[in-house]
Short mmCIF file of the C-alpha atoms (twelve columns), coordinates in Angstrom:
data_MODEL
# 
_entry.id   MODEL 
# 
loop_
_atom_site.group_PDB 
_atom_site.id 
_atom_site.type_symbol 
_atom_site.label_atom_id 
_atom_site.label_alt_id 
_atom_site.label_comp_id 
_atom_site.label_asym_id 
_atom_site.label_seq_id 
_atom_site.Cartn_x 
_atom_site.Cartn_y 
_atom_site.Cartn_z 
_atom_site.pdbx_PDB_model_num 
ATOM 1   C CA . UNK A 1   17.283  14.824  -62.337 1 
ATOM 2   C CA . UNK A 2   20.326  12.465  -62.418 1 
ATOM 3   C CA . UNK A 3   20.212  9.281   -62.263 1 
ATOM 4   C CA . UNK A 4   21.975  9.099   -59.210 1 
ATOM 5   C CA . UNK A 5   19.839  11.915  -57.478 1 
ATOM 6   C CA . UNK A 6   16.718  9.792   -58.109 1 
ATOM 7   C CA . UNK A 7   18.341  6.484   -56.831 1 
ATOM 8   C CA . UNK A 8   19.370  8.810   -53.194 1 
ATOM 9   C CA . UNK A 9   15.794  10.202  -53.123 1 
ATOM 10  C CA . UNK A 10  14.258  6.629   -54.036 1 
ATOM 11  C CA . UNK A 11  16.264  4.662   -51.070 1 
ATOM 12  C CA . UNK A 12  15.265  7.921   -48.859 1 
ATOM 13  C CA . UNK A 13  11.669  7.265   -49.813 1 
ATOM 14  C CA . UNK A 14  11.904  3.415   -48.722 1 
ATOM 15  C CA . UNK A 15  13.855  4.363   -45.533 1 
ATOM 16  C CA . UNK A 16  10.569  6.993   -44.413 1 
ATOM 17  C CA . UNK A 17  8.230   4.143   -45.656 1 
ATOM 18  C CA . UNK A 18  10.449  1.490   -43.737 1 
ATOM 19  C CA . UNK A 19  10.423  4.187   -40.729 1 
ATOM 20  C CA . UNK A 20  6.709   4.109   -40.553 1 
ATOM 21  C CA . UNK A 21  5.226   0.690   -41.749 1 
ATOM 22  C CA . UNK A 22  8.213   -1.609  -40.321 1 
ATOM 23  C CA . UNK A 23  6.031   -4.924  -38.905 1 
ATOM 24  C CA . UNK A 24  7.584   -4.780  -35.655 1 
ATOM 25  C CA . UNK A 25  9.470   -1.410  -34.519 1 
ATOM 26  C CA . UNK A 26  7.619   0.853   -37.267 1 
ATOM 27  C CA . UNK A 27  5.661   3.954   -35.972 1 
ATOM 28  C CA . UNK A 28  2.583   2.092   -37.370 1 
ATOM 29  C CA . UNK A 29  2.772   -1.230  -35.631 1 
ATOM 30  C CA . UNK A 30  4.188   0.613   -32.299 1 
ATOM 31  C CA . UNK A 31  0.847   3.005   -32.230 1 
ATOM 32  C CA . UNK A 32  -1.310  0.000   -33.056 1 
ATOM 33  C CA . UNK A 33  0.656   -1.770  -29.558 1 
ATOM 34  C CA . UNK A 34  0.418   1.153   -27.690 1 
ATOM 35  C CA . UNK A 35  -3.350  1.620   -28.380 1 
ATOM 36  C CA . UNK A 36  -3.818  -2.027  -27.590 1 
ATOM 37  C CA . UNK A 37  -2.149  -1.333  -24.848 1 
ATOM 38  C CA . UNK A 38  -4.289  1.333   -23.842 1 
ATOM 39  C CA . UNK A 39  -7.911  -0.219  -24.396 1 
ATOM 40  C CA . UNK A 40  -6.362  -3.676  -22.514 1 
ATOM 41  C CA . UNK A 41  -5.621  -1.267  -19.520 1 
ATOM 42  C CA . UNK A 42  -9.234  0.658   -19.239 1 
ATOM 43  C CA . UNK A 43  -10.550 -3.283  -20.069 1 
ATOM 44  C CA . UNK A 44  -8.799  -4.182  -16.655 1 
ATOM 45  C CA . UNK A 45  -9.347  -1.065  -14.798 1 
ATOM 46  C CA . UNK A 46  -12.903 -1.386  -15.265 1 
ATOM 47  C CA . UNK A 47  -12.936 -5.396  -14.359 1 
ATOM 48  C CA . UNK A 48  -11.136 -4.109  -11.040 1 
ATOM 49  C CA . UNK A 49  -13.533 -1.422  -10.421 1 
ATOM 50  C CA . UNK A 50  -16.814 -3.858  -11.054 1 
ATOM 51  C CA . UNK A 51  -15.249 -6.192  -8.869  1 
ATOM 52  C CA . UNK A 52  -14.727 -3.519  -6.193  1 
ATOM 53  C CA . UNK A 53  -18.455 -2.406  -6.339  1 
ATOM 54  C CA . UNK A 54  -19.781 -6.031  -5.852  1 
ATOM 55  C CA . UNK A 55  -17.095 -7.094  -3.172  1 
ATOM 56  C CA . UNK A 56  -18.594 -3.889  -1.138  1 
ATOM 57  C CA . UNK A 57  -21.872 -4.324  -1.940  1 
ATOM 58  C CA . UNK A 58  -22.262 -1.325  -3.788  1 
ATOM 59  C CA . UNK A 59  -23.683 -0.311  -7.193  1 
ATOM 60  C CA . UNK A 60  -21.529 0.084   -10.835 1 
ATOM 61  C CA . UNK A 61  -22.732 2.441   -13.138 1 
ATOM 62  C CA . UNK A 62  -21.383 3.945   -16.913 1 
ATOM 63  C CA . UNK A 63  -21.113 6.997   -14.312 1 
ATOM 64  C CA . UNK A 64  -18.982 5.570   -11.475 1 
ATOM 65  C CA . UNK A 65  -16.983 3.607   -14.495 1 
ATOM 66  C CA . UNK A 66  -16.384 6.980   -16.345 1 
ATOM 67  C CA . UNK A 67  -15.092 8.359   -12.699 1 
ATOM 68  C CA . UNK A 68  -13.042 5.657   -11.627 1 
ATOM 69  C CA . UNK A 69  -11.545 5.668   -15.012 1 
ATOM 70  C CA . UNK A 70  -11.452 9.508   -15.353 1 
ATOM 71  C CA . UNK A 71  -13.063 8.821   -18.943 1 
ATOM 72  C CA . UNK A 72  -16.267 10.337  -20.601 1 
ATOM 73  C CA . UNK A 73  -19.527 9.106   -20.625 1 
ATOM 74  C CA . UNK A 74  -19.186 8.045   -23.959 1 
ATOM 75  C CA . UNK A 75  -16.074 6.056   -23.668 1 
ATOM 76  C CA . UNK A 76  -17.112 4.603   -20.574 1 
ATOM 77  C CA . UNK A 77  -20.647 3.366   -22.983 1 
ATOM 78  C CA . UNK A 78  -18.532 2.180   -25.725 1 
ATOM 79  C CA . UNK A 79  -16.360 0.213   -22.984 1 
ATOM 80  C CA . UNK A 80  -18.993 -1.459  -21.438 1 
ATOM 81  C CA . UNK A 81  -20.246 -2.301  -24.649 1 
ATOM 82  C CA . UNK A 82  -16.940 -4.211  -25.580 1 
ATOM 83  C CA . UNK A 83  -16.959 -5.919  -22.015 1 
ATOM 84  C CA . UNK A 84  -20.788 -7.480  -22.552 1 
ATOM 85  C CA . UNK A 85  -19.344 -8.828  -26.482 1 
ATOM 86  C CA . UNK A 86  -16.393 -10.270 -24.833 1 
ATOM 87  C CA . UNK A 87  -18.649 -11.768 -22.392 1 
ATOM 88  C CA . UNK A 88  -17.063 -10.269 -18.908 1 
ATOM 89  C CA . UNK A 89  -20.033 -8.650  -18.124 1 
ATOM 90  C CA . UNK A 90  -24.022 -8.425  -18.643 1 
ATOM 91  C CA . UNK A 91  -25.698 -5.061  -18.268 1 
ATOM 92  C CA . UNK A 92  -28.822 -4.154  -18.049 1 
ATOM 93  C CA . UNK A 93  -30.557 -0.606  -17.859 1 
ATOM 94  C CA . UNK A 94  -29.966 -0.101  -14.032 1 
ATOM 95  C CA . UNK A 95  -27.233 -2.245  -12.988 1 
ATOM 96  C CA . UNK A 96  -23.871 -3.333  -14.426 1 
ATOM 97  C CA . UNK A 97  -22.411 -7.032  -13.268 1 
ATOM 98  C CA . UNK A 98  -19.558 -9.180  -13.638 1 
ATOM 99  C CA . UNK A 99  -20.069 -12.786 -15.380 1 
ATOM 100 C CA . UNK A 100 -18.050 -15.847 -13.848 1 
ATOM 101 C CA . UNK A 101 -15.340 -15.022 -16.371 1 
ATOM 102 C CA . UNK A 102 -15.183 -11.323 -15.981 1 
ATOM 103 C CA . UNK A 103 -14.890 -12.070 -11.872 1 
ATOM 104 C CA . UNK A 104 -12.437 -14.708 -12.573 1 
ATOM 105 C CA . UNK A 105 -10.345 -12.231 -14.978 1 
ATOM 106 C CA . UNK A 106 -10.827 -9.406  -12.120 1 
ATOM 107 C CA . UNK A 107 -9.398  -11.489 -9.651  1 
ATOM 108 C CA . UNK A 108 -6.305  -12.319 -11.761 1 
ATOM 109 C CA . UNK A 109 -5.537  -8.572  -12.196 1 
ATOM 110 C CA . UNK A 110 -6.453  -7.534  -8.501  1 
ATOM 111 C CA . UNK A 111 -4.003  -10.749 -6.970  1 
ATOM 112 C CA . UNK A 112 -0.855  -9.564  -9.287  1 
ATOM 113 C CA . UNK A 113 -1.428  -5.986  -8.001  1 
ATOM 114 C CA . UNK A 114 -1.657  -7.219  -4.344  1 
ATOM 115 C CA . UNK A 115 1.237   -9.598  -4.897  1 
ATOM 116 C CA . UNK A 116 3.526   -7.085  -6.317  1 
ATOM 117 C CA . UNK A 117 2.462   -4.611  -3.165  1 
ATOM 118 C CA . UNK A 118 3.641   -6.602  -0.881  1 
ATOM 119 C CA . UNK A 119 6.895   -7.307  -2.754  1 
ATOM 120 C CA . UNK A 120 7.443   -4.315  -2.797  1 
ATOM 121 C CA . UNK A 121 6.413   -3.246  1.090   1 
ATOM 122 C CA . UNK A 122 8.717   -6.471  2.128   1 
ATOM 123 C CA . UNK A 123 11.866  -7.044  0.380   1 
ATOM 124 C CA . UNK A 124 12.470  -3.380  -1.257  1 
ATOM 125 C CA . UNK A 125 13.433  0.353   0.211   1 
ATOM 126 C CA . UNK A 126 10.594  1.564   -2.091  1 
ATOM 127 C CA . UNK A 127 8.459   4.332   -0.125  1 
ATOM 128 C CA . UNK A 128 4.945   2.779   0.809   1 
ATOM 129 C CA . UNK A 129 3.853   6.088   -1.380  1 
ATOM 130 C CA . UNK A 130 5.238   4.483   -4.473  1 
ATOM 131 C CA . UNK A 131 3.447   0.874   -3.857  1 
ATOM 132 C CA . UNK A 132 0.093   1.842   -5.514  1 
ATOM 133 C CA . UNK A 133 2.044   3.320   -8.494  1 
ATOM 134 C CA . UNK A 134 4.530   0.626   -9.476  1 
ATOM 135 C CA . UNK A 135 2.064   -2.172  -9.253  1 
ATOM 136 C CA . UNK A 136 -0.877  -0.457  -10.928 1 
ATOM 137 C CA . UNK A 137 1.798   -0.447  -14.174 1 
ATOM 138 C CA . UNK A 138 2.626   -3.864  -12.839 1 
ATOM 139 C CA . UNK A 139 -0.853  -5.662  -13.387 1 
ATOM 140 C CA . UNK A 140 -0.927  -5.325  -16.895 1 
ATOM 141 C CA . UNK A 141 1.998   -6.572  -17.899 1 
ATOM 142 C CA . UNK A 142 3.049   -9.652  -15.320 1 
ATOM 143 C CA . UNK A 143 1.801   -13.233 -16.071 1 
ATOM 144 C CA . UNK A 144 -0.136  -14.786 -13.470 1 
ATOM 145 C CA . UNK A 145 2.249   -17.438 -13.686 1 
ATOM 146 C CA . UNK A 146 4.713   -14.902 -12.601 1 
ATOM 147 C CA . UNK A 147 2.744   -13.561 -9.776  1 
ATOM 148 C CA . UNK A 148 2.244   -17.123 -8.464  1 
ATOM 149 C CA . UNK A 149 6.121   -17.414 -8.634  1 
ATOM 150 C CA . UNK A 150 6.335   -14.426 -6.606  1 
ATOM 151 C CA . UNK A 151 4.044   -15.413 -4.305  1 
ATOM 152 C CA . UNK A 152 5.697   -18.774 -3.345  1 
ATOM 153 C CA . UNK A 153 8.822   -16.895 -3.193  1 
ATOM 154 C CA . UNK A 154 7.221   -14.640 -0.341  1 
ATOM 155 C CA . UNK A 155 5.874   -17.165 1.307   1 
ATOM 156 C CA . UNK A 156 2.165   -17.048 -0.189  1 
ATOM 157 C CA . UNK A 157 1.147   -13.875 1.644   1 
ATOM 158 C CA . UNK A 158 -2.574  -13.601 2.343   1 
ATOM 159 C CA . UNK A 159 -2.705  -9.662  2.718   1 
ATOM 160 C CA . UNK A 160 -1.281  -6.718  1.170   1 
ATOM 161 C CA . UNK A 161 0.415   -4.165  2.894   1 
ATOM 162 C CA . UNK A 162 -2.659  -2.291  3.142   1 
ATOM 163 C CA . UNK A 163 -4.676  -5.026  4.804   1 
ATOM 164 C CA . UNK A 164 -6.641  -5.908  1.556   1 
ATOM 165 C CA . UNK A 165 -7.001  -9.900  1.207   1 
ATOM 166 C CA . UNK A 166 -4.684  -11.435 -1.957  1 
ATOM 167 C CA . UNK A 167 -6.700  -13.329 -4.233  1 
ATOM 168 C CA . UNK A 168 -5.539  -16.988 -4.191  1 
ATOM 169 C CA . UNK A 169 -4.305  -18.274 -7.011  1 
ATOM 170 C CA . UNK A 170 -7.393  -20.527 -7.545  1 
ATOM 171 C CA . UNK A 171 -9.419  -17.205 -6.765  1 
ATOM 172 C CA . UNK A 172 -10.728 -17.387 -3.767  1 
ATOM 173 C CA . UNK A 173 -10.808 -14.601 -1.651  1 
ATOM 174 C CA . UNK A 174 -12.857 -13.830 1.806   1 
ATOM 175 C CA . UNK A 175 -15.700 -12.137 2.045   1 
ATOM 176 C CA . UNK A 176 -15.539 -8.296  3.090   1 
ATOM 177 C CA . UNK A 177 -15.635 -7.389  6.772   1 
ATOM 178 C CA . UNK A 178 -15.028 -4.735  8.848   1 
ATOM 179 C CA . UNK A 179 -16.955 -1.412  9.260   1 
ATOM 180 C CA . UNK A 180 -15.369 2.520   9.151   1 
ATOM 181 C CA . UNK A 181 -13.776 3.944   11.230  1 
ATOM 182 C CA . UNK A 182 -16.190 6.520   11.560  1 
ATOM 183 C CA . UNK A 183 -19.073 4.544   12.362  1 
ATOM 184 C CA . UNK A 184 -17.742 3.169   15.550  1 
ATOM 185 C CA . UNK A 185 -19.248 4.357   18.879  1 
ATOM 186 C CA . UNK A 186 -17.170 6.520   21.626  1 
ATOM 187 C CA . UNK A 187 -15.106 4.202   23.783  1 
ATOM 188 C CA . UNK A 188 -15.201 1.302   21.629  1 
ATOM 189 C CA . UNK A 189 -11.538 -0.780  20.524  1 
ATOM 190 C CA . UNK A 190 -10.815 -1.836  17.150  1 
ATOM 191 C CA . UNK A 191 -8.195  -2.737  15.076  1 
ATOM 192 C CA . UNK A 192 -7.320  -1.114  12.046  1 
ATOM 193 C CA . UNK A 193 -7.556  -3.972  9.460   1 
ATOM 194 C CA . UNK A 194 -7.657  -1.546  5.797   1 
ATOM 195 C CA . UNK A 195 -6.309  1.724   4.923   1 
ATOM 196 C CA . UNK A 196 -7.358  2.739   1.339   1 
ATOM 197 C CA . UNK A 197 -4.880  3.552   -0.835  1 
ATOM 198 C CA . UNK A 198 -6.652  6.312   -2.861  1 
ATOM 199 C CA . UNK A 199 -6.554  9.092   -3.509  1 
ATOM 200 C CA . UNK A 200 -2.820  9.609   -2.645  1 
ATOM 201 C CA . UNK A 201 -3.528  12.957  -0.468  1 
ATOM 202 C CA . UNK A 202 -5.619  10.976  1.765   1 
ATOM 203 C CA . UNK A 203 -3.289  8.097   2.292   1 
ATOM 204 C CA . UNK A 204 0.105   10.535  2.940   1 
ATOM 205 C CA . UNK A 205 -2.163  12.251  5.255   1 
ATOM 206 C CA . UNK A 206 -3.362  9.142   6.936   1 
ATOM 207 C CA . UNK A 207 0.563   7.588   6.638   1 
ATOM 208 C CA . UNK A 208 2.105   10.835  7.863   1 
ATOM 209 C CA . UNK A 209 -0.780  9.910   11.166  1 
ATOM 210 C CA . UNK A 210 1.589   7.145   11.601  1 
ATOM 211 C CA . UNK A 211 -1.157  4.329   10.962  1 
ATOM 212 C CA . UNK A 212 -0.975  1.287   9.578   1 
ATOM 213 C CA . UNK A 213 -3.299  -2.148  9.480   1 
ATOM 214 C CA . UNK A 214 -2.824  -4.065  12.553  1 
ATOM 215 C CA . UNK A 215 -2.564  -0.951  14.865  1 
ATOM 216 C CA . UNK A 216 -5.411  -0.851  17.752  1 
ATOM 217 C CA . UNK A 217 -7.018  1.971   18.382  1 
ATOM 218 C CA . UNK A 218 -9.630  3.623   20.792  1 
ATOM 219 C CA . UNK A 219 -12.268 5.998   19.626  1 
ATOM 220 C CA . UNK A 220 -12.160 8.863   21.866  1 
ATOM 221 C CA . UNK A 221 -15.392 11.503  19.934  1 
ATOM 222 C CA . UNK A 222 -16.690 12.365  16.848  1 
ATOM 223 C CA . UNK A 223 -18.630 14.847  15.390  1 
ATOM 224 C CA . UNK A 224 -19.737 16.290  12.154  1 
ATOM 225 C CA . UNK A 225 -16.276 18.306  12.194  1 
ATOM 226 C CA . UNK A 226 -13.798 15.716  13.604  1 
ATOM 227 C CA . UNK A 227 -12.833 12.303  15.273  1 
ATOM 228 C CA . UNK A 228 -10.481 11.664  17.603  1 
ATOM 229 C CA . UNK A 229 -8.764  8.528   18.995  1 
ATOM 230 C CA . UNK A 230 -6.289  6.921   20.709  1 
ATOM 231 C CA . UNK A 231 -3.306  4.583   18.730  1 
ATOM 232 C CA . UNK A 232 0.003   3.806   20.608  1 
ATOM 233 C CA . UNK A 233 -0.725  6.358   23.481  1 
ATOM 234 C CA . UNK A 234 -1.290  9.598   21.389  1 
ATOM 235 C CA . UNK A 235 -4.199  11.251  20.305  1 
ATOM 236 C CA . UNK A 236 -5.209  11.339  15.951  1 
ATOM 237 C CA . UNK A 237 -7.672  13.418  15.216  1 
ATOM 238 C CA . UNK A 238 -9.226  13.312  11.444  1 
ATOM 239 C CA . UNK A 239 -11.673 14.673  8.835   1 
ATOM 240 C CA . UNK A 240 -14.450 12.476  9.319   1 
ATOM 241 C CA . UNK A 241 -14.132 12.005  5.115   1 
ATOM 242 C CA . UNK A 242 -10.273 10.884  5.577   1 
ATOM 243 C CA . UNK A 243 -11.602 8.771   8.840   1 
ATOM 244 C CA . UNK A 244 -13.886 7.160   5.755   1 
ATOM 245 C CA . UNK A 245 -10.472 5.584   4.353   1 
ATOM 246 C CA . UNK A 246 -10.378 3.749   7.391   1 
ATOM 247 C CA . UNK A 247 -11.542 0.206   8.056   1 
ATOM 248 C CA . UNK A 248 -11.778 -1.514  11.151  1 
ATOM 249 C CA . UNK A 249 -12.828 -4.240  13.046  1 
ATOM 250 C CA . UNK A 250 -14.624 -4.068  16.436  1 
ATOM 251 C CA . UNK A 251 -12.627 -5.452  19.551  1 
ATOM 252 C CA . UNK A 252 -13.796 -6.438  23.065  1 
ATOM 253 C CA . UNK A 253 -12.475 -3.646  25.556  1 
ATOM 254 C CA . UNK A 254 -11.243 -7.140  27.891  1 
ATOM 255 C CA . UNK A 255 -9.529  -8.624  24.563  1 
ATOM 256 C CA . UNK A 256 -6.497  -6.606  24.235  1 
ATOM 257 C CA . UNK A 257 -5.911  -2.601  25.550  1 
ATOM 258 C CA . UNK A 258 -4.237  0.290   23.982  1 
ATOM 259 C CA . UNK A 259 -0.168  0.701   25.217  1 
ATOM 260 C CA . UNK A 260 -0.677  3.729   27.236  1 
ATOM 261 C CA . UNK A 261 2.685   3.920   28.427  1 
ATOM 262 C CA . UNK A 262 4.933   3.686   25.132  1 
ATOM 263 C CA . UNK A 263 6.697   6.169   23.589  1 
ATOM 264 C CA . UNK A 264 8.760   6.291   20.701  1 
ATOM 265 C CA . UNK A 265 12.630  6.085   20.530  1 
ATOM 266 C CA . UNK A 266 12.641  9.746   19.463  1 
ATOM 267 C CA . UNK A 267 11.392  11.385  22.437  1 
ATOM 268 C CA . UNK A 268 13.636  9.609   24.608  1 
ATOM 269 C CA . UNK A 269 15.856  12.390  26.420  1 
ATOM 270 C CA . UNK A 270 19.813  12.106  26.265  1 
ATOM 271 C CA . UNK A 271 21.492  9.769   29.028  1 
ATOM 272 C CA . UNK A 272 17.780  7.708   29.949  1 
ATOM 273 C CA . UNK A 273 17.734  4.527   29.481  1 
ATOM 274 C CA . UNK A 274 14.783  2.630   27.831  1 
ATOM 275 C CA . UNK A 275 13.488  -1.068  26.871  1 
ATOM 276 C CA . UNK A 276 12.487  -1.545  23.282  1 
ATOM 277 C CA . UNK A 277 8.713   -2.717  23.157  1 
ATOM 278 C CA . UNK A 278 8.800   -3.216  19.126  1 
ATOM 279 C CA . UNK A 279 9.115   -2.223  16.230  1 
ATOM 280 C CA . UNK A 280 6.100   -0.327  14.777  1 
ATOM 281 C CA . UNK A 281 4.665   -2.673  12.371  1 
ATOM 282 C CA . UNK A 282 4.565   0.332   9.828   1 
ATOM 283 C CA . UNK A 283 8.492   -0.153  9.273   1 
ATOM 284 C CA . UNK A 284 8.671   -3.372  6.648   1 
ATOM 285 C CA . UNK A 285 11.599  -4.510  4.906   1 
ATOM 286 C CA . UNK A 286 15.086  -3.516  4.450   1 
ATOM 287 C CA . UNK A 287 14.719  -0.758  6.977   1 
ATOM 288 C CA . UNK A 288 12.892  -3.342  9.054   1 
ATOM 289 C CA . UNK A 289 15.663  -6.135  8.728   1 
ATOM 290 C CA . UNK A 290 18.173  -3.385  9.517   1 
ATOM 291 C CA . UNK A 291 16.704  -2.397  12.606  1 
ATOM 292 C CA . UNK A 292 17.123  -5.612  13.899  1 
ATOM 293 C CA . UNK A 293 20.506  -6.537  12.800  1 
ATOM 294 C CA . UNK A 294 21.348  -3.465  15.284  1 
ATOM 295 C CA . UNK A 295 19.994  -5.674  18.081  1 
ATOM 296 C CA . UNK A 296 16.678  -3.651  18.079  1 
ATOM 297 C CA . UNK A 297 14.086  -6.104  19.561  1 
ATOM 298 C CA . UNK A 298 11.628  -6.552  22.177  1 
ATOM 299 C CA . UNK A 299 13.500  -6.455  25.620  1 
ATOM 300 C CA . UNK A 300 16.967  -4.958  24.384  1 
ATOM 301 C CA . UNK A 301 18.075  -1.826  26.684  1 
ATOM 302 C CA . UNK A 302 18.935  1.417   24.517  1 
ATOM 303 C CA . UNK A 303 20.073  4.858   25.893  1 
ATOM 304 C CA . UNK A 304 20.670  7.748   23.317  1 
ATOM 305 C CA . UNK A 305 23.943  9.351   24.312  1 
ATOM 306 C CA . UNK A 306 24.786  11.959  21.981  1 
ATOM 307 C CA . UNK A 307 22.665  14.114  19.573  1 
ATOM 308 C CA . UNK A 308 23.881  16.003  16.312  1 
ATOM 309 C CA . UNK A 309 24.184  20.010  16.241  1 
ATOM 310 C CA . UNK A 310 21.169  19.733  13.835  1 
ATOM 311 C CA . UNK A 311 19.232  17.507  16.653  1 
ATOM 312 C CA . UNK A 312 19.279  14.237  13.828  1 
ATOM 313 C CA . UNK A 313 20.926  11.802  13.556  1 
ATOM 314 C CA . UNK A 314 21.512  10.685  17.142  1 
ATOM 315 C CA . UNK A 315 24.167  8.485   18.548  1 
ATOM 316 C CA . UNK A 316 22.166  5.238   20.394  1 
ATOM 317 C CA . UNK A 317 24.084  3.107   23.228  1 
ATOM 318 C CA . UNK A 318 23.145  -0.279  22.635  1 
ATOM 319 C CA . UNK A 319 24.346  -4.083  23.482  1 
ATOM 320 C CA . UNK A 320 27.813  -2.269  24.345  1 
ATOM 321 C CA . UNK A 321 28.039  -0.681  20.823  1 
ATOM 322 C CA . UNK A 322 27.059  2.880   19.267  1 
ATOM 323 C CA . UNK A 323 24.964  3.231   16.301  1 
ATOM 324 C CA . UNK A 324 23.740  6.239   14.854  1 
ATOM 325 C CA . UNK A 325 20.050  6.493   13.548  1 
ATOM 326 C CA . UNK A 326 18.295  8.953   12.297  1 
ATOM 327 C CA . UNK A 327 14.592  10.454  13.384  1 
ATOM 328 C CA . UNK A 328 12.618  8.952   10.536  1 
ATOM 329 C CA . UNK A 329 13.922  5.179   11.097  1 
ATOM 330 C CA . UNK A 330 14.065  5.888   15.048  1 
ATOM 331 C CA . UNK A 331 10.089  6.727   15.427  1 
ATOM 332 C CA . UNK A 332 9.215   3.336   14.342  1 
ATOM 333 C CA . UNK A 333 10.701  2.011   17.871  1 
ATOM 334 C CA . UNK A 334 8.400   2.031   20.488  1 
ATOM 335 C CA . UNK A 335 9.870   2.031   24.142  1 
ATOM 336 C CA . UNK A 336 8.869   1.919   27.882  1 
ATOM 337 C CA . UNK A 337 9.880   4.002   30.706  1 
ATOM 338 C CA . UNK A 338 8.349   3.007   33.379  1 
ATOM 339 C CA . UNK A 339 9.489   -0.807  33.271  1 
ATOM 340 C CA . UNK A 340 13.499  -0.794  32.844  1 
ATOM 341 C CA . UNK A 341 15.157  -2.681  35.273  1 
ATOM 342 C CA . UNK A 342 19.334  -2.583  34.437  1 
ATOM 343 C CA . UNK A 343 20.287  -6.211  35.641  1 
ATOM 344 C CA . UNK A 344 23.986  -6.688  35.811  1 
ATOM 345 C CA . UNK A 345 24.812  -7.548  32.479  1 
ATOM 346 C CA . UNK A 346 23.140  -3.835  30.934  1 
ATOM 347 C CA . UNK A 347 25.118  -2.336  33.760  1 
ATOM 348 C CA . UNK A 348 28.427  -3.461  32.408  1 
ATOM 349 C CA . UNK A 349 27.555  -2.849  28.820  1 
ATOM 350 C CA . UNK A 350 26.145  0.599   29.823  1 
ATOM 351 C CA . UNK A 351 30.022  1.104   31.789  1 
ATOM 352 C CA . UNK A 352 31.762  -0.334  28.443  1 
# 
């Protein structure tokens, strides 16, 4: 071998072992972050779990650790076993429990994941199906400091989009209320006040319902099979296990009513006239801010003049001025019928 061969393979051999042991962007020390990484994520996951157990009043276990985790048995044991070291949480043989510092830790993590939901739900175009997502990956790697920033720059929200309470930055958060949907009795009112979040095929299922926290609601039956009530004049009807995903709280009938007579924009026929209610409160955001800089708001007079060969988008008459919208953004404005009076001023902008 040549002197000069040995020097090539000799500075190849240092650039492998430079590949692989390099203290900051080797293969070693990014494994040893990424598995850090890892074990500080199932550390908070399980912190947010415990906390969810005790803030419902219901029992942790290795089992319902190793579920909500989707870990094994024996993972879930050797994670609660580096919880109780780091002093989070004390165990004994039937119950697993948060200490002060593994509650106060939990409620760090849970605020920057409500934070950054509502963030997202208020000042982005991200789809309320991507919320969860984004600040689940979120949680782990913002500052508290950062969240508080975020906070203040939101104006300190108390609730997340799905009607869960946000931790305050000193930790205090309200106690749990509210009872399922499916437990309420035929005839009573209630407003929705929590839809969970997870899994995703139950929340699509419950978002493609149209519902949202804040709605009221009538409970019209239920059975082993089905429940059915009344939200913004139409009829849901749900598995009594998605119904479970529900929270709400209990209303006097003489408190408020369900809006029989609304409708939504979209199943206004060509040429009527209508008076904008509002805006469903499911429509956040850009889309919501939009919506509004159209002159959409409670009292305005719309008329849809004109729909597409492909029946969307549709051409809207309104404050003298056409706008197109299309059926997705439309549905989210609730009208009446029954209750348009044209005054002289709609007149002439319904002429012009």
């Amino acid at each position: 071998m040549t002197p000069l061969v040995a020097l090539l393979l000799g500075l190849f051999a240092l650039m492998v072992l430079g590949w692989f042991f390099w203290p900051t962007n080797g293969v070693v020390a990014k494994w040893r972050r990424a598995s850090i990484s890892t074990k500080r994520v199932l550390l908070e996951d399980a912190l947010k779990h415990l906390y969810d157990c005790e803030y419902k009043s219901l029992s942790a276990s290795l089992h319902s650790i190793a579920g909500n985790l989707n870990i094994s048995g024996d993972q879930a044991a050797n994670l609660v076993e580096r919880l109780e070291s780091m002093g989070l949480i004390k165990s004994t043989t039937s119950q697993i429990e948060l200490t002060d510092v593994g509650r106060s830790y939990a409620l760090r993590v849970i605020r920057v994941h409500r934070v950054w939901e509502r963030y997202l739900a208020d000042e982005t175009s991200i789809g309320e199906m991507e919320w969860h997502d984004h600040a689940d990956h979120k949680e782990h790697v913002m500052t508290i400091e950062e969240a508080n920033e975020l906070a203040a720059s939101i104006g300190n929200p108390v609730f997340d989009p799905h009607g869960d309470p946000i931790p305050t930055a000193s930790g205090q958060i309200p106690d749990h209320s509210g009872v399922l949907l499916a437990d309420l009795e035929e005839g009573q009112f209630a407003r929705i006040i929590h839809l969970e979040d997870e899994p995703n095929t139950i929340y699509a299922q419950l978002i493609a319902l149209g519902l949202f926290p804040g709605m009221l609601i009538r409970l019209n039956n239920k059975s082993d099979e089905k429940i059915s009530f009344i939200a913004n004049g139409e009829e849901k009807v749900l598995a009594p296990i998605f119904a479970n995903n529900i929270t709400v709280e209990v209303i006097p009938e003489k408190e408020d009513t369900i809006e029989q007579d609304l409708n939504r924009l979209t199943d206004i026929e060509v040429g009527e006239a209508v008076e904008v209610v509002k805006i469903s409160a499911a429509c956040r955001g850009q889309q919501r801010r939009r919506l509004m800089d159209f002159g959409i708001v409670p009292g305005t007079i719309i008329q849809p003049e004109l729909r597409s060969a492909g029946g969307d988008p549709t051409a809207y008459k309104i404050l003298g001025t056409t706008i197109a919208l299309r059926k997705e953004h439309a549905r989210f404005i609730f009208v009446r019928k029954a209750r348009v009076v044209l005054n002289s001023t709609h007149l002439k902008e319904q002429k012009n």
